[in-house]
N, C-alpha and C positions, 0 to 999 in steps of 0.2 A: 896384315891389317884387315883383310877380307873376312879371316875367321875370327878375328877379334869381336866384330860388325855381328857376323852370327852368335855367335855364343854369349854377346851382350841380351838379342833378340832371345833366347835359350831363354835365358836366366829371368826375363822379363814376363813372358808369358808362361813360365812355371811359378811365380812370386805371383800374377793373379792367380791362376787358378788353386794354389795353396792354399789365398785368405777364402775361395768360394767354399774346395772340395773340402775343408776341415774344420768351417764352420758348423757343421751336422751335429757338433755335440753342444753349441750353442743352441740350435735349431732343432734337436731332443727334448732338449729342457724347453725353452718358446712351445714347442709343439704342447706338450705336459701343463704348463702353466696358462698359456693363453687362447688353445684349441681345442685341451680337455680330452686328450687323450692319455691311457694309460701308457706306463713303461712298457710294455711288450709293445704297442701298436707304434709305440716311437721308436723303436726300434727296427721296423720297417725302414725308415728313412737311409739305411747304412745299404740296405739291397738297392733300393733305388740308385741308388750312388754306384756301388759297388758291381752290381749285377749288369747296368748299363757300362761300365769299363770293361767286364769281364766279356762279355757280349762281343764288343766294337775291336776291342783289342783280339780278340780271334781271329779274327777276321781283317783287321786295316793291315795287319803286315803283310799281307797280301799281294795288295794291289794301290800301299801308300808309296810305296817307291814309283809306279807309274804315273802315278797322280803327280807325284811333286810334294816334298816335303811342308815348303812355304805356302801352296796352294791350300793344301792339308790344313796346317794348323789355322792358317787365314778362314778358312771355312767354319772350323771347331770355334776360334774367337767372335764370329757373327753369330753362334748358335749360341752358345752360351747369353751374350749379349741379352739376344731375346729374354733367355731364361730369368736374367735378372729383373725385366719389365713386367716379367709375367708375374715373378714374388710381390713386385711391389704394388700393384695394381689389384692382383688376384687376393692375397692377406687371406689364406686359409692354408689347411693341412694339405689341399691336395695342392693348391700351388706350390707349395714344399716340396712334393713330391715329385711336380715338373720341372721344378727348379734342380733338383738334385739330380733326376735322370741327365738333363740336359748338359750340366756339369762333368757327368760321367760318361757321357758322348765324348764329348769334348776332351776332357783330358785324355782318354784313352788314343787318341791321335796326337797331340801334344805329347805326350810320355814315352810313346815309340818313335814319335819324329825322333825326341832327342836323345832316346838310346840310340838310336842306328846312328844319328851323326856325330855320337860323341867318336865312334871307332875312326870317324873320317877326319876330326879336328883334332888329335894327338897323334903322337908319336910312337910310346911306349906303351907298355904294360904297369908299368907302376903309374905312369902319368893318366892312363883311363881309370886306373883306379882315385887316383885323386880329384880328378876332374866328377867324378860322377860325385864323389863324397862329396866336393863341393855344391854340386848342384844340386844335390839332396840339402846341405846345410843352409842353402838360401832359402828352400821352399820350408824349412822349418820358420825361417826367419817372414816367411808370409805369414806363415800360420799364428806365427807371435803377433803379426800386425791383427790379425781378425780377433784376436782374445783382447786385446787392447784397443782397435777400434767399434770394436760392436758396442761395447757397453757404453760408450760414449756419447749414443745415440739412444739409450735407454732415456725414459721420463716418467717420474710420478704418477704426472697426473694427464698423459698421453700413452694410453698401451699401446698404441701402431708407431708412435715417433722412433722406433729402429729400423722400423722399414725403411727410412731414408737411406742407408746404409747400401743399399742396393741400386740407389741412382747414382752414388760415389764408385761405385765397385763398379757399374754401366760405364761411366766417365772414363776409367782405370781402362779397361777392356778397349774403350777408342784408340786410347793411347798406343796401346800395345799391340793393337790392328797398325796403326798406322806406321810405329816405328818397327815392324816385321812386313809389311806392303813396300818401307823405301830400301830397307838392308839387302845386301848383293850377294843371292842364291845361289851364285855362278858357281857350284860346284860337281866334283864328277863322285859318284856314287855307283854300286854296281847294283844289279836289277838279280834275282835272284834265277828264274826261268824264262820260258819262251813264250807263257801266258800267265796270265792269274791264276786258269787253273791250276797248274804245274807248282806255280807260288806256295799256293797254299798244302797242295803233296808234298812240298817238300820241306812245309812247317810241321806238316804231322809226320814226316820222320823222321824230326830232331827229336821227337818223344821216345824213339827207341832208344834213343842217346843215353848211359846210365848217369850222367853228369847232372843231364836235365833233368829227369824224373828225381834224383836226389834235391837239387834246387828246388822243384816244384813243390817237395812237401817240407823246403826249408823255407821257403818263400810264404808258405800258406802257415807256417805255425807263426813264425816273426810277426807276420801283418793283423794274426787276430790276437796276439799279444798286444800290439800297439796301438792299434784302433778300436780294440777291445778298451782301453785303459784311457786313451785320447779323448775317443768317444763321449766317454760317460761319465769323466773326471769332473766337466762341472755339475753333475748331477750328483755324485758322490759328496762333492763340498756341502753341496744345497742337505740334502736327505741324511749323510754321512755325522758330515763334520757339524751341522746345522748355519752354514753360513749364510747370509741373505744373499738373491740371488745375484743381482750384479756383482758382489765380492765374491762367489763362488766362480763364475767366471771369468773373473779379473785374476785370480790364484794361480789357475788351470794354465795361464801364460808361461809359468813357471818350468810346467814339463818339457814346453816347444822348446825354450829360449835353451833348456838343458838339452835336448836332443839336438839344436841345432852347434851347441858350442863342442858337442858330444863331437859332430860328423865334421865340424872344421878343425879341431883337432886330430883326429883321425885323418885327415886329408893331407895333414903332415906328416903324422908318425907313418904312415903307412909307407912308407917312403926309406925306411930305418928299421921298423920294427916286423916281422914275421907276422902274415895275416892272422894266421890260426891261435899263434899265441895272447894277441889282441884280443880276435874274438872270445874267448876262452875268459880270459880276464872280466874282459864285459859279460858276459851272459851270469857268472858267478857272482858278478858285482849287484847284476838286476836281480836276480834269488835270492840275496842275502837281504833285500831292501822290502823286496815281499815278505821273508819269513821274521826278519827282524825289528821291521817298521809297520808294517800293516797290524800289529799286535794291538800294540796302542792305539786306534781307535777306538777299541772296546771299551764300554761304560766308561765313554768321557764324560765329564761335565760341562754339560751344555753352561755357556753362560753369553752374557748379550754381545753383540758385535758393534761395535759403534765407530772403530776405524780400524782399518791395517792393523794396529797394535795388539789390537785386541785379538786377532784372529789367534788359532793353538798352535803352537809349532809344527805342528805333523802336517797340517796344510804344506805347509813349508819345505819339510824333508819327502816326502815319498814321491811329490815331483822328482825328484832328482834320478828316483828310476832312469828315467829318459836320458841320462847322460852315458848309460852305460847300454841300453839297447840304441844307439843312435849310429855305432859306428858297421851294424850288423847287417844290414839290410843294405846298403852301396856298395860294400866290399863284397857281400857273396855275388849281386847281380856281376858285377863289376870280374869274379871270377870267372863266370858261367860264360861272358861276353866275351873275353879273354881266348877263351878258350874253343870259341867259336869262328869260324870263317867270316871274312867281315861281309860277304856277298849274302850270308844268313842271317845278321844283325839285324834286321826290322822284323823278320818273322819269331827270330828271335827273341827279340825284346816285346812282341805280341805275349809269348807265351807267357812271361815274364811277368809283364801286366796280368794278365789273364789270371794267372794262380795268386797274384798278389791281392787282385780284389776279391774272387773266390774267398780268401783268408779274412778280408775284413771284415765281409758282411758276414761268414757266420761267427767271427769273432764277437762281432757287436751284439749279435742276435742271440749268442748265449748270454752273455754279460748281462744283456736286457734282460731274460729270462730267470738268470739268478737273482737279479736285482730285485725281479717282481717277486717270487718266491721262496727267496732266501733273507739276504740283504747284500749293502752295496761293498761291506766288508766283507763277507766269504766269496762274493762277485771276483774279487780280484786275485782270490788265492788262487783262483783257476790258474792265475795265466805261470804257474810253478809247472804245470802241465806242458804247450807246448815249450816252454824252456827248455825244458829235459830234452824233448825231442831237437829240438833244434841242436841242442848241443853234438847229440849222435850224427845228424846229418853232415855239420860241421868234421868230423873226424872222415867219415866216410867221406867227402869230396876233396879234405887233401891227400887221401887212398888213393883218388881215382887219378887226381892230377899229377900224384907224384909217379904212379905207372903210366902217363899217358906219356907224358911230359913231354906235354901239347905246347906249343909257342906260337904266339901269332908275332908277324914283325908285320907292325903298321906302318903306313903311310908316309915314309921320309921325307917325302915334299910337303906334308905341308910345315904351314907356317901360321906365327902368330898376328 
């Protein structure tokens, strides 16, 4: 019942910070249109984000297990909080950019809290693999809320009426302050050294790890595939497909709700089916959608938008990407974790973070950069690039696991 309690709290303050942290390709596009910056400069906004997780996450696995898990994220959810007052009040480019650093404090505490305690609330090795899939597929399931509640707060003939959206999101955050302030912490965790300093030496020599370093450059091609794609997708509708702009990001729902059906799926098969074979499947399934679908935007014919129906079918299908890179990204952390000492698990999942945002800000940052001087269709054939890569690291880490043949046995006490 205890860890039921936590990992309700888990899934609740990873679902806010979903609709915040993956709002930014909403808030690319707002920036472009209603601040009057170009595509490169909005594209900034993914470091801010990005650069602030990579930062925090270096460093909290540290000296977050001293602190306190619950302390931690109680912290991250007041700071954030702020962030949101500050959007709604401040209404410019550079509140964006406080708002998104602030975000990216914040989760990178949030994100390690709950890799380290996923190893402390299961059992198995297949069950942290599912459990994380899972909780990767609900923070999809935020992100689908931000694409479907943002525009809802669009209006005519009020350009700042979205900003409300930010004292709902501030509301959302109380909630989630409060139902993590009364939920029972009571549990045993291990500390990793005899100080922080020590913590942190012995995060930098999990880097000599060959597991790790293989993760680290699987983790950084994945995330600038994905937030490369996420990112920019309702910009692509808008500039691309020629959609207007609330239907361009009302489409873009399409890739989450498939990335999250994508990771809950997976959260079962994984359980029956061979990691490696899965992944394999998926990464082929997402190259075949670039090479075979991405075609077709070419000298479409624009024609008027005047409802849903109207929109062209390719809006429609190249989301669907996300259904097959969805299951990628939980299953390798989820090996890498595995495979790890659970007294390393927060430095661990530092690094984790770390490379993952590394990946998405210069993912986005390219994408921006094609987008301004190419277009938003050869933007995307990039991401055939690290695909490939990703595919090789994949081969190389059941290499490594199959000669290490490493087994962690978790935590038989606990309980649901």
């Amino acid at each position: 019942m205890q860890n039921r309690a936590i990992k309700i709290s888990l899934f609740l303050n990873y679902f806010v910070f979903a609709i915040l942290l993956n709002s930014v390709g909403i808030l690319i596009q707002k920036s472009i249109n209603n601040y009057h910056v170009d595509t490169l400069s909005a594209s900034i906004l993914e470091a801010f984000k990005d650069l602030s997780i990579a930062f925090v996450s270096f460093f909290v696995g540290s000296f977050l297990p001293r602190l306190g898990y619950k302390k931690g994220m109680l912290i991250a959810l007041a700071l954030v909080f702020a962030g949101c007052l500050t959007m709604y009040f401040g209404n410019s480019f550079t509140s964006v950019k406080v708002l998104f650093a602030s975000v990216g404090i914040s989760f990178a505490v949030i994100k390690v809290s709950v890799y380290s305690l996923a190893g402390v609330l299961v059992k198995s090795d297949k069950e942290h693999k599912s459990f994380l899939s899972s909780v990767e597929s609900f923070f999809m399931i935020g992100i689908a809320c931000a694409y479907i509640f943002f525009p809802l707060f669009y209006s005519d003939t009020d350009p700042d009426a979205w900003l409300r959206i930010y004292l709902v999101l501030a509301a959302l955050i109380v909630v989630s302050f409060l139902v993590l302030f009364f939920a029972d912490f009571n549990i045993q965790y291990e500390i990793p050294g005899v100080s922080i300093k020590s913590d942190f030496l012995q995060m930098i020599r999990l880097l000599k790890r060959r597991m790790v370093l293989v993760f680290a450059i699987g983790a950084f091609m994945y995330v600038m595939t994905e937030q490369g794609i996420m990112s920019w997708l309702p910009t692509f509708n808008e500039k691309v497909l020629k959609l207007p702009e609330k239907t361009s990001v009302t489409m873009a729902v399409i890739l989450v709700l498939s990335i999250a059906l994508g990771r809950y799926l997976s959260s079962i098969l994984i359980k029956r089916i061979n990691w490696l074979l899965m992944l394999i499947v998926c990464l082929v399934g997402a190259a075949a959608m670039v090479i075979f679908i991405l075609p077709y935007t070419a000298n479409m014919k624009v024609t008027p938008i005047n409802s849903i129906s109207d929109v062209p079918a390719i809006a429609y299908v190249f989301p669907l990407i996300g259904f097959f890179l969805a299951p990628i990204y939980p299953l390798v952390n989820s090996i890498v974790l595995s495979a790890t000492e659970k007294v390393f698990h927060s430095p661990m999942a530092s690094l984790l973070t770390f490379f993952s945002a590394i990946g998405g800000t210069l993912g986005s940052r390219l994408v921006g950069y094609l987008f301004k001087n190419y277009s938003g269709q050869k933007a995307f054939y990039f991401s055939l690039f690290p695909l490939s890569i990703l595919l090789i690291c994949l081969f190389i880490l059941d290499n490594i696991q199959k000669k290490s043949n490493v087994h962690i046995e978790f935590n038989s006490s606990a309980s649901h």
